[in-house]
C-alpha positions in Angstrom: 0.0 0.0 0.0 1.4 3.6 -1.2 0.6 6.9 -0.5 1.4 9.1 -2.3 5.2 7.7 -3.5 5.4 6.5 0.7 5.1 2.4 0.8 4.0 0.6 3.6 4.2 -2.2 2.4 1.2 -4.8 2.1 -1.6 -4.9 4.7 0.1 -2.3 6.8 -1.3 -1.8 10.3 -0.4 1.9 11.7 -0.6 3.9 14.7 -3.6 6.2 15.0 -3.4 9.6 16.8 -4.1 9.9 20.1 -3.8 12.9 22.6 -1.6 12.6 25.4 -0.6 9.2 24.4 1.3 9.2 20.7 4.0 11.6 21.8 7.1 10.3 20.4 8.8 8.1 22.8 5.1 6.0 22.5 5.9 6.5 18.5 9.1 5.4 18.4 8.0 2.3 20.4 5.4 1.8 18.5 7.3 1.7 14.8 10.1 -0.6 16.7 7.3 -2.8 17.5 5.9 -3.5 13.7 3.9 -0.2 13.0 4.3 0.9 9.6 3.6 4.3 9.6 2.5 6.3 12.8 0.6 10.0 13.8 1.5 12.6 16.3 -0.8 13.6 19.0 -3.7 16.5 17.4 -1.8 19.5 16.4 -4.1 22.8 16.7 -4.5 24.9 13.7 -5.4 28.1 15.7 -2.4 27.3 18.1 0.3 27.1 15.4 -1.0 29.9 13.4 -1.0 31.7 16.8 2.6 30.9 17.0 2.2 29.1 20.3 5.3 27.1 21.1 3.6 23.9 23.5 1.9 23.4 19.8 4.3 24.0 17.5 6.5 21.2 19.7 3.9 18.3 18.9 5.1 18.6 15.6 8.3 17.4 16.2 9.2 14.2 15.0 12.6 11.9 15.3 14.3 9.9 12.4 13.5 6.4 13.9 9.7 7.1 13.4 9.1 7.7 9.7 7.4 7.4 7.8 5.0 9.6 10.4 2.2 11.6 9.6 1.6 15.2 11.5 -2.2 15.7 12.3 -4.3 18.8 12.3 -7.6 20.1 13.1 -10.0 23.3 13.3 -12.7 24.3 11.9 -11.8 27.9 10.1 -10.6 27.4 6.6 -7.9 30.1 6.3 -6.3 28.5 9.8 -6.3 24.8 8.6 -4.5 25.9 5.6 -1.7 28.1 7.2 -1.7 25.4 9.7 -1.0 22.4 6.5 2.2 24.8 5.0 3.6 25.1 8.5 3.3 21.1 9.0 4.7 21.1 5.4 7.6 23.0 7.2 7.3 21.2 10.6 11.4 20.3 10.4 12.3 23.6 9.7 9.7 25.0 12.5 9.7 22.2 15.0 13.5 20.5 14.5 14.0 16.8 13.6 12.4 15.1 11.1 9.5 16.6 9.9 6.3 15.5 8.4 6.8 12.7 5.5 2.4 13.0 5.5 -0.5 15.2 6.4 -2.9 14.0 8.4 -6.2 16.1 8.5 -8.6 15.7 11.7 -11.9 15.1 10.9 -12.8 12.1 13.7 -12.0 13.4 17.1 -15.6 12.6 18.8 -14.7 14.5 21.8 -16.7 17.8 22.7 -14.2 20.5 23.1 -13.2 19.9 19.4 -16.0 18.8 17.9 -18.2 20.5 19.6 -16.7 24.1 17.9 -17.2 22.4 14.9 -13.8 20.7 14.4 -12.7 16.8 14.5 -15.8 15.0 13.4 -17.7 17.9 14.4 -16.9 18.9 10.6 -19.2 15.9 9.6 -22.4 18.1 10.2 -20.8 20.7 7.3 -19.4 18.1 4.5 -19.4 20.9 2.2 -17.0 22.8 4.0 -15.1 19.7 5.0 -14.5 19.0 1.7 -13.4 22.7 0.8 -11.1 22.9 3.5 -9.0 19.5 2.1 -9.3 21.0 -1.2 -7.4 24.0 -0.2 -5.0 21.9 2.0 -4.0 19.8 -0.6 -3.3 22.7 -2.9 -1.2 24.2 -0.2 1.2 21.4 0.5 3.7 19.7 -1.2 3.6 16.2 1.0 0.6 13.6 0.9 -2.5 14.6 2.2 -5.2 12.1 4.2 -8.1 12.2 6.1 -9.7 10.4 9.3 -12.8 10.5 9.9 -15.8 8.7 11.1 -19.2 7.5 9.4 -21.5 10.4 9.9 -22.1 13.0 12.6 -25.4 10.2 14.0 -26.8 7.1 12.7 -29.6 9.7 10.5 -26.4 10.5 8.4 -24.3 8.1 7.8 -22.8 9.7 4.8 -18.8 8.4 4.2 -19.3 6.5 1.1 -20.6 9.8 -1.0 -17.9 11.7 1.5 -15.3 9.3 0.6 -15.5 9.7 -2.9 -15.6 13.6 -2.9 -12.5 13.7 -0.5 -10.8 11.6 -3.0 -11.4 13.4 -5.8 -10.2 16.9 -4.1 -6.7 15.0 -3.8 -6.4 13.2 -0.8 -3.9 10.3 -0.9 -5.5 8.2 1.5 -8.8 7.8 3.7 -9.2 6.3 6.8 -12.8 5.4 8.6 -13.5 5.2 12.2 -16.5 2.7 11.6 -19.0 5.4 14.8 -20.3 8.2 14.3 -19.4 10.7 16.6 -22.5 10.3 18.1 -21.2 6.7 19.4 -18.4 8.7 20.9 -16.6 5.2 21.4 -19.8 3.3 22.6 -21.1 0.0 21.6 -19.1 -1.8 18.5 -17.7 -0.2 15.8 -19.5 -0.9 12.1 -17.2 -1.9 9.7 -20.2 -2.9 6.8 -20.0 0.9 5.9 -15.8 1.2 5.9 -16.0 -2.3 3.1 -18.6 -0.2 1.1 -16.2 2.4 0.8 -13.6 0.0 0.0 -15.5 -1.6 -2.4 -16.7 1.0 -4.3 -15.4 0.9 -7.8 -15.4 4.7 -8.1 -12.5 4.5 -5.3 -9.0 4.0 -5.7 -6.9 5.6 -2.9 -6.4 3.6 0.0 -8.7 3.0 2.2 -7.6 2.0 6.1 -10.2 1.0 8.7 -10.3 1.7 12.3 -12.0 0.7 15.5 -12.1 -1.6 18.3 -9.2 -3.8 16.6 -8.2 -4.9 20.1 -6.1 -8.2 18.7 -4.4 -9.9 16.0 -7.7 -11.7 15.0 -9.7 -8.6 15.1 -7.1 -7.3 12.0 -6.9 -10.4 10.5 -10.6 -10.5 10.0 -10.7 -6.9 9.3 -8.8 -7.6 6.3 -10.6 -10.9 5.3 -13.9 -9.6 5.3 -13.7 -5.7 4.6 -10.8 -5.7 2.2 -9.4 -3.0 3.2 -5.9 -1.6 2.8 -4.5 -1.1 5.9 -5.4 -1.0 9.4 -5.3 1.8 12.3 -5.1 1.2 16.0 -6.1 3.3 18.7 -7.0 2.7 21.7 -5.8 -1.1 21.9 -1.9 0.2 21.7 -2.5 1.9 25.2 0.1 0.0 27.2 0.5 -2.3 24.8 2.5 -1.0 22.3 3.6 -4.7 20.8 -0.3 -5.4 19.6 1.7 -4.5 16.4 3.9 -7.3 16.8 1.4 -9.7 17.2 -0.8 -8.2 14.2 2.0 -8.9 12.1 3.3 -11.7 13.2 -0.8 -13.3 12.8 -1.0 -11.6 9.2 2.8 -13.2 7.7 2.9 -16.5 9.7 -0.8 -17.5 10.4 0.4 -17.9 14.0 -0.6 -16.2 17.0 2.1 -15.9 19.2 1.7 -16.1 23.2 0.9 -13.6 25.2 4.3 -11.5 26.8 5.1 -12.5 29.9 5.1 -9.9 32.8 9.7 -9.6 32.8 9.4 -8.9 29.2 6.8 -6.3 29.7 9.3 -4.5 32.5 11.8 -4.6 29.9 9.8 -2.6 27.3 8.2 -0.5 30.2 12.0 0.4 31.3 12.7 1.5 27.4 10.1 3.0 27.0 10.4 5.2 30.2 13.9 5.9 28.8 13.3 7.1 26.0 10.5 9.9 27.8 13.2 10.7 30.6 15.2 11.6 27.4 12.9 13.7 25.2 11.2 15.3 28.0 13.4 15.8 31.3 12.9 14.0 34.9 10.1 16.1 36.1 8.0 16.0 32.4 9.5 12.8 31.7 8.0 10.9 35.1 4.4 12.8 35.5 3.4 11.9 31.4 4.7 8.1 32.0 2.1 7.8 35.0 -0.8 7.2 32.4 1.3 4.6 30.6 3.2 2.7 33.1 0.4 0.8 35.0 -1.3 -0.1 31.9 1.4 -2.5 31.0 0.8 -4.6 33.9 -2.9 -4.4 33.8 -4.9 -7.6 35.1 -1.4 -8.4 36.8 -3.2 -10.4 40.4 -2.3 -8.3 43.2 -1.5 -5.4 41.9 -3.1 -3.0 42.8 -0.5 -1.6 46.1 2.2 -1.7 43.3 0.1 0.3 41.0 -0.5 3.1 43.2 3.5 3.4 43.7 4.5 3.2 40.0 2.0 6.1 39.5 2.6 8.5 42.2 6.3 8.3 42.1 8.0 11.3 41.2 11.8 9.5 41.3 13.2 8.5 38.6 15.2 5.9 40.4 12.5 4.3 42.3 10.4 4.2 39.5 12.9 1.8 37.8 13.4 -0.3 41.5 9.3 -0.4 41.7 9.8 -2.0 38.2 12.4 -4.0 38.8 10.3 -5.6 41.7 7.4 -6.3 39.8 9.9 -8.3 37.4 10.9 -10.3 40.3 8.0 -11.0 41.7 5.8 -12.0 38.7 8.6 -13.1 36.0 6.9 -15.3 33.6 3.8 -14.7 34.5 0.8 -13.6 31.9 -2.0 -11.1 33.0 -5.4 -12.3 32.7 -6.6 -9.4 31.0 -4.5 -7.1 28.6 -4.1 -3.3 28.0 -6.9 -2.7 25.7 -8.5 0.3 25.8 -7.6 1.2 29.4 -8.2 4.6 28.9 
């Protein structure tokens, strides 16, 4: 699967955006792990055009993550589109690597974007939705793609029409949270629409589904029965970064492989707290590692005491002795229940 002259390979499975979660330590862990292509956190049109400097900062990427796509949203035109040339620019603006694709928000369910008519808030004005990518993709030199979600409520379902008018304003790829944001991320995700899409002969940019793919079957069946391009996880990845792994290893073996044992876990946890200690300073560093740490051990019996301590820690030292401990006390052991979607 291409896009634009960017290949990730055959039945790709990527990282989708998160806030607070996909900064890049998380990214970088992430494409290590099997992801082919992954997303920074949502980058605010008004706050880069604004000049604002936490923003500016999410667009910072590292070598070791590309191919990695830098998300935007808002809802005013002229914004969005300053906002797409300064992602264009995000090496020069931001330092490291840069953007290789641009990722335009139109999904976020949540109501302090969509509810000021950004994220999937934009689903209630398809007209200007579409405008908005035309202009984007006019702007920009680099690949331009679009998440989004089925509809704004189950009375307007309207992504297959949508689909094919984003397309044919440029887009390089499309991918389809299978709610509307209505659902917010309620009850099961509907994948019959995200196959129409695919399955439309008038389409012929990629198309990549998304939504409660919470393990290696759930993708290999996404695949099987959809025929999609390429898969997206979300919320699934939260402390459990090598879902990716064992996607991959499910799709080019036919194997699952067993579930990691609690030692290996401690070792990833350790890397990955590394690797946040060293993009974002001690203090930083500690306090946004609190909201992944306890995830990777969740369903661990007896854990709860342990928990609390990995979590309020502010010591770097004693956060890698509290994990240290849990390695010596559960070892080989398996959690009965994984990460997914602990947040």
């Amino acid at each position: 699967m291409k896009i634009g002259n960017i290949d990730l390979g055959e039945g790709p499975v990527t990282l989708a955006p998160m806030e607070d979660v996909t900064d890049a330590s998380f990214r970088i862990l992430c494409r290590e792990a099997g992801a082919a292509m992954v997303t920074t956190e949502f980058v605010s049109s008004d706050g880069l055009v604004r000049d604002v400097a936490k923003t500016i900062a999410k667009m910072h990427t590292l070598e070791e993550e590309a191919p990695v796509a830098v998300q935007i949203y808002g809802s005013i035109p002229e914004a969005m589109v300053d906002a797409a040339r300064m992602a264009d620019r995000a090496a020069e603006l931001a330092g490291g690597h840069g953007a290789d694709i641009i990722d335009i928000n139109f999904g976020c369910p949540v109501s302090k974007i969509a509810g000021r008519g950004a994220g999937s808030g934009m689903m209630r004005e398809p007209d200007k939705m579409v405008a908005i990518t035309k202009a984007i993709v006019e702007a920009v030199g680099k690949p331009v793609t679009v998440k989004t979600r089925l509809g704004w409520d189950d009375g307007s379902r309207i992504i297959v029409e949508l689909a094919e008018r984003l397309q044919d304003v440029g887009i390089a790829a499309l991918t389809i949270h299978g709610r509307t944001r209505c659902q917010m991320y309620k009850g099961q995700a509907d994948w019959t629409l995200i196959g129409e899409v695919k399955n439309n002969p008038r389409m012929h940019i990629p198309i990549i589904g998304n939504g409660d793919i919470a393990s290696a079957r759930d993708a290999l069946e996404a695949f099987e029965r959809y025929g999609v391009d390429g898969i997206m996880v979300g919320r699934a990845s939260f402390g459990h970064p090598w879902i990716f792994t064992e996607i991959r290893h499910l799709l080019d073996t036919g194997e699952e492989l067993p579930p990691m044992p609690v030692n290996e876990r401690v070792a990833l946890a350790k890397r990955h707290f590394a690797l946040s200690l060293e993009l974002k300073g001690p203090v930083r560093g500690v306090y946004e590692m609190r909201r992944h740490l306890s995830c990777y051990f969740k369903g661990l019996r007896d854990f709860k005491e342990t928990r609390i301590r990995l979590v309020t820690s502010t010591d770097p030292d004693e956060i890698l002795s509290i994990l240290d401990s849990i390695a010596l006390r559960w070892g080989d052991e398996t959690p009965e229940a994984s990460s997914v979607y602990a947040m």
